[in-house]
C-alpha positions as CSV (number, residue, x, y, z in Angstrom):
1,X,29.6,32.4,33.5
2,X,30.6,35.9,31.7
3,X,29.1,37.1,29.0
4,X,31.5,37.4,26.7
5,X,33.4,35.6,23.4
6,X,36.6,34.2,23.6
7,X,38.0,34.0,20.3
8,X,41.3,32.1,19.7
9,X,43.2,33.7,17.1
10,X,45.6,37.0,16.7
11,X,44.9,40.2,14.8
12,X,47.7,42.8,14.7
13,X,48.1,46.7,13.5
14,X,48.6,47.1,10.1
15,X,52.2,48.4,10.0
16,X,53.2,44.7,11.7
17,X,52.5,43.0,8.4
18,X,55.2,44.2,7.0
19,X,57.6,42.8,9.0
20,X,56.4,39.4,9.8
21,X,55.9,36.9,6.7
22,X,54.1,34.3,9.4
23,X,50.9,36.7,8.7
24,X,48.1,36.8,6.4
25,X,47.2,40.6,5.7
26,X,43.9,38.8,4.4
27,X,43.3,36.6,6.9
28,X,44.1,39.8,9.7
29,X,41.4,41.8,7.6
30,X,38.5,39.3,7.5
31,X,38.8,38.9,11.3
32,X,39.0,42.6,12.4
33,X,36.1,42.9,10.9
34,X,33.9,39.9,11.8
35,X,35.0,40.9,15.3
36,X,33.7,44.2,14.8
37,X,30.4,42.9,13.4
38,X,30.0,41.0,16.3
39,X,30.6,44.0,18.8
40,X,28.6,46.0,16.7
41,X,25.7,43.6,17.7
42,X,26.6,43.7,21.0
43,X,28.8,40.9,22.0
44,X,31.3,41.7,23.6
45,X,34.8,39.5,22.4
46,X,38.0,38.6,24.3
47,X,41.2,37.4,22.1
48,X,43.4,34.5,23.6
49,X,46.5,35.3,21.1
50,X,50.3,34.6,20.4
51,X,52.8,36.2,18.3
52,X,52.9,33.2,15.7
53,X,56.2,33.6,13.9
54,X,58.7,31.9,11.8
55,X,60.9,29.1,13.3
56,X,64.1,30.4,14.9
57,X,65.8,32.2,13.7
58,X,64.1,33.5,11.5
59,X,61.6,34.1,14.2
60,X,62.0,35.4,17.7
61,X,62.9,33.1,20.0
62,X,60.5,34.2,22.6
63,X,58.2,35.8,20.1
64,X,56.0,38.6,22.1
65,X,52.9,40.0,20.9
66,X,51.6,42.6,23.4
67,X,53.2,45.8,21.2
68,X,51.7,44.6,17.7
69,X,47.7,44.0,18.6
70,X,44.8,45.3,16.7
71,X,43.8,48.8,19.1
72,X,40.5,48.7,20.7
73,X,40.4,44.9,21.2
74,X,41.0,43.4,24.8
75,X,43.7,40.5,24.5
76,X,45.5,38.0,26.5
77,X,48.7,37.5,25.4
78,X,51.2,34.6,25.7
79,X,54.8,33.8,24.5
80,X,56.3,30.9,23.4
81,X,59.5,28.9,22.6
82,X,59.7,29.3,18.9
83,X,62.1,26.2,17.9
84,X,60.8,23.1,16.4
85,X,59.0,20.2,18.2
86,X,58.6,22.8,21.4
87,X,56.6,25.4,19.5
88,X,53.4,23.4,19.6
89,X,53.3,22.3,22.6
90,X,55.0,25.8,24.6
91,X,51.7,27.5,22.5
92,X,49.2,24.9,24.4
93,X,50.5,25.6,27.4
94,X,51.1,29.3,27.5
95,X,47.6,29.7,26.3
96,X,46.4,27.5,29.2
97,X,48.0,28.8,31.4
98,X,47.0,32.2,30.6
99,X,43.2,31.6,30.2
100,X,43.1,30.1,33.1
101,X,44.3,33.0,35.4
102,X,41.6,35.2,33.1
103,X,39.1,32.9,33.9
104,X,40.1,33.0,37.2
105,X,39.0,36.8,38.0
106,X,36.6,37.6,34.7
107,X,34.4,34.3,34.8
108,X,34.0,31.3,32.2
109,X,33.6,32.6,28.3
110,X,30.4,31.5,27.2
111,X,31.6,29.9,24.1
112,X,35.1,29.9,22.9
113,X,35.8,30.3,18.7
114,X,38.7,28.7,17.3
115,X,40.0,30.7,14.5
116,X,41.5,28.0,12.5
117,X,41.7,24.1,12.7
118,X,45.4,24.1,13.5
119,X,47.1,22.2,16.2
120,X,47.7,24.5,18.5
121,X,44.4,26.6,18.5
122,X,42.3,23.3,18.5
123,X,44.5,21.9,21.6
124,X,43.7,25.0,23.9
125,X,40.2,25.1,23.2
126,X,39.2,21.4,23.4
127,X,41.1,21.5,27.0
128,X,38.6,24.1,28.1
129,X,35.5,22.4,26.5
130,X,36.3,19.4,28.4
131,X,37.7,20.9,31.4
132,X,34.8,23.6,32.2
133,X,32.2,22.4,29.5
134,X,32.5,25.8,27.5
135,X,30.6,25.4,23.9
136,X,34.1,25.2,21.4
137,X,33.6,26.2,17.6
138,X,36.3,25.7,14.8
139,X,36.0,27.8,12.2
140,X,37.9,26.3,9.4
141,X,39.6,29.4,7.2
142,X,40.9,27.5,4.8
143,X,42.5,23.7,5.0
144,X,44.3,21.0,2.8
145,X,41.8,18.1,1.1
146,X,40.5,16.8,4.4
147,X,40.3,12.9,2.6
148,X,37.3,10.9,1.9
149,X,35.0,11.1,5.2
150,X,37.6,14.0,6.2
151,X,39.4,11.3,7.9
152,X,42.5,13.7,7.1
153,X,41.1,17.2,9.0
154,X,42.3,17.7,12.4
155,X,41.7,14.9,14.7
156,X,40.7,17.7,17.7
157,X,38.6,19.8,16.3
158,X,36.3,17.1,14.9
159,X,35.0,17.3,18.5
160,X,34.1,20.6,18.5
161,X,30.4,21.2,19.2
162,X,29.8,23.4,15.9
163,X,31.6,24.1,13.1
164,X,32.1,27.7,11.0
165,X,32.9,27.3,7.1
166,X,34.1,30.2,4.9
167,X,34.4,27.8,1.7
168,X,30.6,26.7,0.7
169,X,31.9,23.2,-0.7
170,X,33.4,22.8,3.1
171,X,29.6,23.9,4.7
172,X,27.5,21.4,2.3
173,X,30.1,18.4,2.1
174,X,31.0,18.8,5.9
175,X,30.4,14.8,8.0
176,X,29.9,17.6,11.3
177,X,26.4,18.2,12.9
178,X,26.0,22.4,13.6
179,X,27.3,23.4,10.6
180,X,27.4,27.5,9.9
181,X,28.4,29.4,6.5
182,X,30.3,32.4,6.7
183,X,32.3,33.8,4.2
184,X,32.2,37.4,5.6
185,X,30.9,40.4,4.3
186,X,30.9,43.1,2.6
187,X,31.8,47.2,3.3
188,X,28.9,49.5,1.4
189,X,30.0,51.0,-1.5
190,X,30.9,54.6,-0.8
191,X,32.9,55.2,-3.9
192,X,31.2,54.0,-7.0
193,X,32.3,53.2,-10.4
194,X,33.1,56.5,-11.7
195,X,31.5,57.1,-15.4
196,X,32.5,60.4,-15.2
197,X,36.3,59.1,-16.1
198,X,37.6,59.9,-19.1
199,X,41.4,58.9,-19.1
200,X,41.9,56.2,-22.1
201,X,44.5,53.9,-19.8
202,X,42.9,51.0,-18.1
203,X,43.6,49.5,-15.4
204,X,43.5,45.9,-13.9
205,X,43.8,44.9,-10.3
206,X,45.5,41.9,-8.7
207,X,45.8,42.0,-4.9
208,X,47.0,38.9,-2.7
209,X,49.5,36.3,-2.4
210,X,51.9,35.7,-5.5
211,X,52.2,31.7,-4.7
212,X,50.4,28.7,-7.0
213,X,47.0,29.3,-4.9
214,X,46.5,32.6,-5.9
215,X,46.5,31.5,-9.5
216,X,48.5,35.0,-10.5
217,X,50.7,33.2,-13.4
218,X,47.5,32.8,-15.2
219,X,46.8,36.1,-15.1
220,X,49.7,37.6,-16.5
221,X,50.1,35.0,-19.3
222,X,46.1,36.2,-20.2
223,X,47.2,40.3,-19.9
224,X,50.2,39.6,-22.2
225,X,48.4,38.3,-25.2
226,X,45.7,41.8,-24.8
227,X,48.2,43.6,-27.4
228,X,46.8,47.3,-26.1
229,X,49.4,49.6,-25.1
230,X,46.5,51.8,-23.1
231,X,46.4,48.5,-20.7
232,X,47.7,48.1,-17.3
233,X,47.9,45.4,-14.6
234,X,49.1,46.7,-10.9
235,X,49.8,43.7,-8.8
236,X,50.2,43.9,-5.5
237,X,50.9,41.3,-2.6
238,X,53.0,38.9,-0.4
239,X,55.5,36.1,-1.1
240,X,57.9,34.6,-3.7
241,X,57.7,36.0,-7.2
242,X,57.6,33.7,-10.2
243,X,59.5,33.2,-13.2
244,X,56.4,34.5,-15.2
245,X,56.0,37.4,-12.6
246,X,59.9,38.1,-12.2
247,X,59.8,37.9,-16.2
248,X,56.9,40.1,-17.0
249,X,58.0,43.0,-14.9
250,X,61.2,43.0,-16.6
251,X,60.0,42.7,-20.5
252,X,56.3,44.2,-20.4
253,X,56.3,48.4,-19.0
254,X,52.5,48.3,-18.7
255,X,52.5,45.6,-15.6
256,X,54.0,47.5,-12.0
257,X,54.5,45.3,-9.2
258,X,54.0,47.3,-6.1
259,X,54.7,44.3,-3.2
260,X,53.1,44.7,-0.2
261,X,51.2,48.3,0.1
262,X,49.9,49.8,3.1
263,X,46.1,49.8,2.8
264,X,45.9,53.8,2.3
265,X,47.7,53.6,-1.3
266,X,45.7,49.7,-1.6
267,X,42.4,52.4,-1.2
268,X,44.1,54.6,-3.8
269,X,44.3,51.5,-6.2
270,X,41.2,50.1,-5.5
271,X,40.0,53.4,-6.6
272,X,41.6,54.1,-10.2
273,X,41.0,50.2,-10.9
274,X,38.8,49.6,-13.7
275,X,38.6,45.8,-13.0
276,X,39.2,43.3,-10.6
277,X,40.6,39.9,-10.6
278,X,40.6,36.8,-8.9
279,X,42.5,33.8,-10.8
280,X,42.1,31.4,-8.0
281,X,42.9,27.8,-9.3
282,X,40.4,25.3,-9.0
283,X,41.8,22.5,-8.8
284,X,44.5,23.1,-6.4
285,X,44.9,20.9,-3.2
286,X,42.4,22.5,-0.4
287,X,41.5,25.1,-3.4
288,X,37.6,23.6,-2.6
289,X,37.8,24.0,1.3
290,X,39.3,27.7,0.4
291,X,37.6,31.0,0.0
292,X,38.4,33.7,-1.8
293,X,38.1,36.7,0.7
294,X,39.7,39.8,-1.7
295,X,36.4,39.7,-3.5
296,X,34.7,40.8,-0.4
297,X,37.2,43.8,-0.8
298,X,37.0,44.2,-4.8
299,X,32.9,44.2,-4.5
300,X,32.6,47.1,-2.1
301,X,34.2,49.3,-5.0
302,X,31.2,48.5,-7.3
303,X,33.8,47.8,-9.8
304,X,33.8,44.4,-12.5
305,X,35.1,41.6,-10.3
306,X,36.4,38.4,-12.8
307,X,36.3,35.8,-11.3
308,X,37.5,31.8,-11.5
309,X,34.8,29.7,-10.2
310,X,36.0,28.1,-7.2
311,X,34.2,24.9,-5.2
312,X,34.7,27.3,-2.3
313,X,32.1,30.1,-3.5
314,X,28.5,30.2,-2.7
315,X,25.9,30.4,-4.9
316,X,24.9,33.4,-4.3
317,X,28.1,35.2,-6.1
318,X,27.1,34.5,-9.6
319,X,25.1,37.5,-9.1
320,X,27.8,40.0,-8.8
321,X,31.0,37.7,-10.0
322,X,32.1,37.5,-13.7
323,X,33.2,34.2,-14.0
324,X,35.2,32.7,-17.1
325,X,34.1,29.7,-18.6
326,X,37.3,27.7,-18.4
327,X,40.3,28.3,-16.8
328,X,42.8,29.3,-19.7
329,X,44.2,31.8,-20.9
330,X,41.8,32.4,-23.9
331,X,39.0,32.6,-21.5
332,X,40.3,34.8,-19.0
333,X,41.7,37.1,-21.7
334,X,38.9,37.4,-23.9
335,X,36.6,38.2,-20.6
336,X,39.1,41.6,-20.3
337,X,38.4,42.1,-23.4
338,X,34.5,42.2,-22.8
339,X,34.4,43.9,-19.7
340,X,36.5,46.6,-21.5
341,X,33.8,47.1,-23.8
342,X,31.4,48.2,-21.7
343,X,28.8,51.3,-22.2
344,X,28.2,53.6,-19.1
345,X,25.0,52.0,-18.9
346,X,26.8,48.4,-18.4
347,X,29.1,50.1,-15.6
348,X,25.9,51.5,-14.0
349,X,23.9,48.7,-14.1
350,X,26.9,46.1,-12.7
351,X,27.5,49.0,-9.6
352,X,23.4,48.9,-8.9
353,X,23.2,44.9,-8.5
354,X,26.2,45.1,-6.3
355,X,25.1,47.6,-4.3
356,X,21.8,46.0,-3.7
357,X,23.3,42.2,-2.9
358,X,25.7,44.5,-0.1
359,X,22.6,46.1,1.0
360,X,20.5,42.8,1.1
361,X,22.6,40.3,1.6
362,X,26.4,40.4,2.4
363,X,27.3,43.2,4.7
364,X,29.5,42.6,7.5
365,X,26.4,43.9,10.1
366,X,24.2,41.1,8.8
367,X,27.0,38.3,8.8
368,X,27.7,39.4,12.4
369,X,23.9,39.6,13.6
370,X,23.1,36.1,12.0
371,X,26.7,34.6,13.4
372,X,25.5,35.4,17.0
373,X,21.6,33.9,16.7
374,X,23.9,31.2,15.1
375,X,25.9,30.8,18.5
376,X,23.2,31.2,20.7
377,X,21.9,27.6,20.3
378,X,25.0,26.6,22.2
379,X,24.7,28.6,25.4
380,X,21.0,29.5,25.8
């Protein structure tokens, strides 16, 4: 056995997530740096990944990874017949194939992380936990309503021998024995809230997708009753525009709809932001077995983070979040309105607690250090 990692999943460069819709800039952030974390700490990871794409064609045929992976990470890569009813099972086998010629000259992984419950990740790493008894642990990003008794999650990796949860409702309501929690972490704040700025615009921050789950339609209805022409909300993100968003560019000059932004000018934003938002809904199907990641992002700014108050959050965010009491649009509105409101004192104070809960208790080097004592009951 080697002593290394092998974690199921694909991470790419940033450029290649503006070409391929089949990606989740989110999803590609949270896992470069739990990686990290984890080599940090001294494990040492290798990536079994595919070029997942759209159907053809709007997809490669053949889609081919090897020119698009994350730098500084060591990855076997495997192509596929992108068409339906072969795309599945082509995945499965070009990932079995491929693992076992690694395994063949580097030694047995001694555990294998699933990054996802989906069929095809699930499929290649139950094979190798029965075939060579290798420890196998789904970590579930985010899923539909699994059912009562989760009779609806996937069948395969229900046999998994642990289980990874980013949603907190997932971790305590789980029917799986070796359960973890792990909803990331957080970067220390280097640039904190700046009381020193005097410009009398404000502005609001929405970053993430623009479909029904990340709850953006509320949002907008809420900034368009704030009659204050010194307002501004900056979205930026991936997917379909609404009639509400496709309206409110058009009509209301204060709201700018930037798309998808490389994370340079996202850093720029994150920056001039006076508040952040996250209008998840909650009560969405899977919204409960879903977490939230962007406020990992919005928190390291030591900025005001509003918040909806999802099934999928832990605990321990009510004491940096600002959550609204209901989800409406009088709630989420008159919250801006109170967070605008704030002395220098308030801004101060807010940045302090954050820092301290980074410093304490959600950094990406702690998530990563108690992930691998975590593992180690499954290969000691």
């Amino acid at each position: 056995m080697n002593n290394y990692i092998l974690w199921v999943g694909s991470i790419y460069e940033e450029k290649h997530l503006f070409d391929n819709k089949a990606t989740s800039p989110a999803a590609n952030y949270w896992q470069i740096n739990l990686l990290n974390s984890l080599q940090y700490n001294n494990e040492k990871i290798v990536l079994l990944s595919t070029h997942f794409q759209r159907i053809f064609p709007f997809g490669n045929l053949f889609p081919n990874g090897a020119n698009f992976w994350k730098r500084s990470f060591n990855v076997i890569s495997f192509t596929y017949f992108n068409i339906p009813f072969l795309k599945t099972f082509t995945i499965y086998l070009g990932g079995r194939y491929k693992l076992i010629k690694f395994i063949k000259h580097n030694g047995l992984p001694k555990c294998i992380i699933s990054y996802n419950p989906t069929i095809e990740n699930s499929k290649i790493a139950f094979h190798f936990q029965k075939k060579y008894n290798i420890p196998w642990i789904d970590l579930c990003a985010d899923a539909y309503d699994p059912g009562e008794n989760w009779l609806k999650y996937n069948y395969l990796a229900k046999k998994a021998d642990g289980h990874i949860f980013l949603s907190y409702f997932a971790f305590k309501n789980s029917p799986f024995k070796n359960n973890f929690h792990l909803d990331g972490g957080i970067d220390l704040i280097v640039n904190h809230f700046d009381t020193t700025k005097k410009c009398s615009t404000k502005v609001i921050l929405y970053t993430g997708m623009l479909c029904e789950y990340g709850g953006l339609d509320l949002l907008i209805n809420s900034f368009l009753v704030l009659n204050d022409n010194n307002l501004r909300l900056i979205i930026c993100g991936h997917g379909e525009k609404s009639e509400i968003l496709e309206n409110a560019i058009h009509y209301d000059k204060r709201i700018t709809f930037l798309g998808l932004v490389p994370e340079n000018k996202l850093n720029d934003l994150y920056k001039e932001a006076d508040i952040f938002i996250n209008p998840r809904p909650i009560d969405i199907n899977g919204g409960s077995m879903n977490f939230p990641s962007k406020i990992l992002k919005y928190l390291s700014y030591g900025k005001p983070v509003i918040s909806s108050k999802t099934l999928g959050l832990s605990p321990d965010y009510e004491e940096v979040l600002i959550y609204f009491e209901e989800y409406s649009i009088y709630c989420l509105s008159q919250k801006i309105l109170e967070i605008l409101s704030w002395t220098e004192i308030q801004k101060n104070d807010y940045s302090n607690k954050v820092n301290y809960f980074i410093l304490n208790k959600k950094n990406w080097n702690k998530s990563g250090n108690d992930l691998k004592k975590w593992l180690k009951k499954f290969y000691d």
